[in-house]
C-alpha positions as CSV (number, residue, x, y, z in Angstrom):
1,X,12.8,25.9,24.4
2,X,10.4,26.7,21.3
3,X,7.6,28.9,23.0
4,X,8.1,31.7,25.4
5,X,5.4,32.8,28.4
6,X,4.2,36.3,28.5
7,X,3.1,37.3,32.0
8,X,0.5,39.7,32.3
9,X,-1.0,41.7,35.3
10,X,-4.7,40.1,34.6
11,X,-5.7,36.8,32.8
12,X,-4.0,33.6,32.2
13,X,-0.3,33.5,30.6
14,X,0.0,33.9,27.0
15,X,2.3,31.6,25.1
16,X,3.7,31.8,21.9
17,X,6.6,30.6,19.4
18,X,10.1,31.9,20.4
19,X,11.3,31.2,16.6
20,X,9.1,33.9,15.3
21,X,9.8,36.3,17.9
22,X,13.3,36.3,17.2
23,X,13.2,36.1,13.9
24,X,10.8,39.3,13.5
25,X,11.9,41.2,16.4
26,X,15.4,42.9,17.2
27,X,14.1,43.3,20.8
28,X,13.2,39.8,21.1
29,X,15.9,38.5,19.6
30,X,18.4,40.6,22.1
31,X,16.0,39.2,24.5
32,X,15.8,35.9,24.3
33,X,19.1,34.5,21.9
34,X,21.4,35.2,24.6
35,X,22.3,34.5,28.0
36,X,22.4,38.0,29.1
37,X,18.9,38.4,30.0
38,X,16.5,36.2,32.6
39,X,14.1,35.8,30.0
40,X,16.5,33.6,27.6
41,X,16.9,30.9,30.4
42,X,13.9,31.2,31.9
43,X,11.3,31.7,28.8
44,X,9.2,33.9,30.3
45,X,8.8,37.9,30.0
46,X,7.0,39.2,32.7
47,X,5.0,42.4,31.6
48,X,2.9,42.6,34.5
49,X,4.1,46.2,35.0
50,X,4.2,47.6,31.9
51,X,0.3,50.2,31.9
52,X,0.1,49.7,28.3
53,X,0.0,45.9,28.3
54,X,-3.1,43.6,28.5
55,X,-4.4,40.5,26.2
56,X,-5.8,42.7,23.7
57,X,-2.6,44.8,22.9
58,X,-0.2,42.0,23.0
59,X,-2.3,40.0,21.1
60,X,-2.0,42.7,18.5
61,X,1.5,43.1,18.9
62,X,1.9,39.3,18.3
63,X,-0.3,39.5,15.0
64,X,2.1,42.1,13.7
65,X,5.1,39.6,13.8
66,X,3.3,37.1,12.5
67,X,1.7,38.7,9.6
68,X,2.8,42.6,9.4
69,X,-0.3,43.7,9.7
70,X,-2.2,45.7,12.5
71,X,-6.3,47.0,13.2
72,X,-6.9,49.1,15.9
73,X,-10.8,48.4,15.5
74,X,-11.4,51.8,15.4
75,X,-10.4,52.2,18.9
76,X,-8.0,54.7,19.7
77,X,-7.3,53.5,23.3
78,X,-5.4,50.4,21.6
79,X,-3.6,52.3,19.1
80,X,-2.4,54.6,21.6
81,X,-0.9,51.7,23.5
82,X,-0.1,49.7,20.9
83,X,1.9,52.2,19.5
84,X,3.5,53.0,22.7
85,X,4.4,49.2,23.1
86,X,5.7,49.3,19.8
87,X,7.8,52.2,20.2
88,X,9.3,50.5,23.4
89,X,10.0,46.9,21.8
90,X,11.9,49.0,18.7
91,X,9.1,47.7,16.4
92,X,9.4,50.5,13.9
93,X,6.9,49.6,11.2
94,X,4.3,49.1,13.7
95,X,4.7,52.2,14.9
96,X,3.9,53.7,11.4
97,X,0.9,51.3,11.0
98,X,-0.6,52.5,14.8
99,X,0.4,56.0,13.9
100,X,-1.8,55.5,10.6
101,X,-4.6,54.4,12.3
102,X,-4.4,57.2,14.8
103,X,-4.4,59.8,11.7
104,X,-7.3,58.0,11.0
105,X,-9.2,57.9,13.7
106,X,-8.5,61.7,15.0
107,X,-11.3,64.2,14.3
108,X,-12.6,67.6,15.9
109,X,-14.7,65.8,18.8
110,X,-12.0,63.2,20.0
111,X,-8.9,66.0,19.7
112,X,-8.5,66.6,23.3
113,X,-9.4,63.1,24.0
114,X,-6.2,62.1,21.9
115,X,-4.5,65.0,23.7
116,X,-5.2,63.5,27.0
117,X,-4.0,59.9,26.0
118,X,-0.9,61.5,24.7
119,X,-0.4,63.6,28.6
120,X,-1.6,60.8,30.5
121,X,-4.5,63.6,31.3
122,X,-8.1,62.7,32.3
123,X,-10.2,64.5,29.5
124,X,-13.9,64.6,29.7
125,X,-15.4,65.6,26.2
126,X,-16.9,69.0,25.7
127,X,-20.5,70.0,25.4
128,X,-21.6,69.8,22.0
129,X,-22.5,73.4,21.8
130,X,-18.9,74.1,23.0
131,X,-17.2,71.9,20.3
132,X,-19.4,73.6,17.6
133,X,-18.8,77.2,18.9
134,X,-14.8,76.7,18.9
135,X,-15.2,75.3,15.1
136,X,-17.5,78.3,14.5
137,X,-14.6,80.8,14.9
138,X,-12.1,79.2,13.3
């Protein structure tokens, strides 16, 4: 079996090529080159449960092992999750290319936004005048 089934909680299955996950993922490979997992005889990983997980994130995971290379298109809810993902799946490099674009993306008006993310808190973004005061007295 040459292409494994990713499950997700919305959309149609995503497949892809088994060879490539193994070969660029120490997860994966534990995963999916043995028979001490479901996933290695059935060829399917179910991430219907995991929060972070949806088309867009594991399509960006997915580009990673294919070329090394992740954008976040400037959005900071998918490099928040992609990192987290990462982090989980032991996919150390992307970890330091999300963690990149988060340095990037992280400013003075989106700091307790990022903060929130991080807590798994409901922010809501400050009155201008606020934000501006508290950068006032610094």
């Amino acid at each position: 079996m040459s292409q494994v089934t990713f499950r997700l909680s919305e959309g149609p299955p995503v497949y892809f090529d088994k060879r490539i996950l193994v070969a660029r993922s120490e997860y994966f490979r534990e995963m999916l080159a043995g028979d001490a997992w479901k996933e290695a005889k059935s060829g399917e990983v179910d991430l219907s449960k995991n929060p972070h997980m949806n088309h867009r994130n594991l399509q960006a995971i997915l580009q990673f092992l294919c070329d090394g290379t992740f954008s976040s298109d400037a959005d900071t809810a998918k490099a928040l999750a992609v990192r987290c993902i990462a982090d989980e799946y032991r996919l150390t490099q992307l970890v330091v290319q999300a963690e990149k674009h988060l340095e990037r993306l992280l400013s003075w008006d989106n700091a307790l936004e990022f903060l929130g993310h991080v807590q798994g808190w409901t922010v809501h973004p400050l009155p201008a005048t606020s934000v501006g005061a508290s950068r006032n007295k610094s």
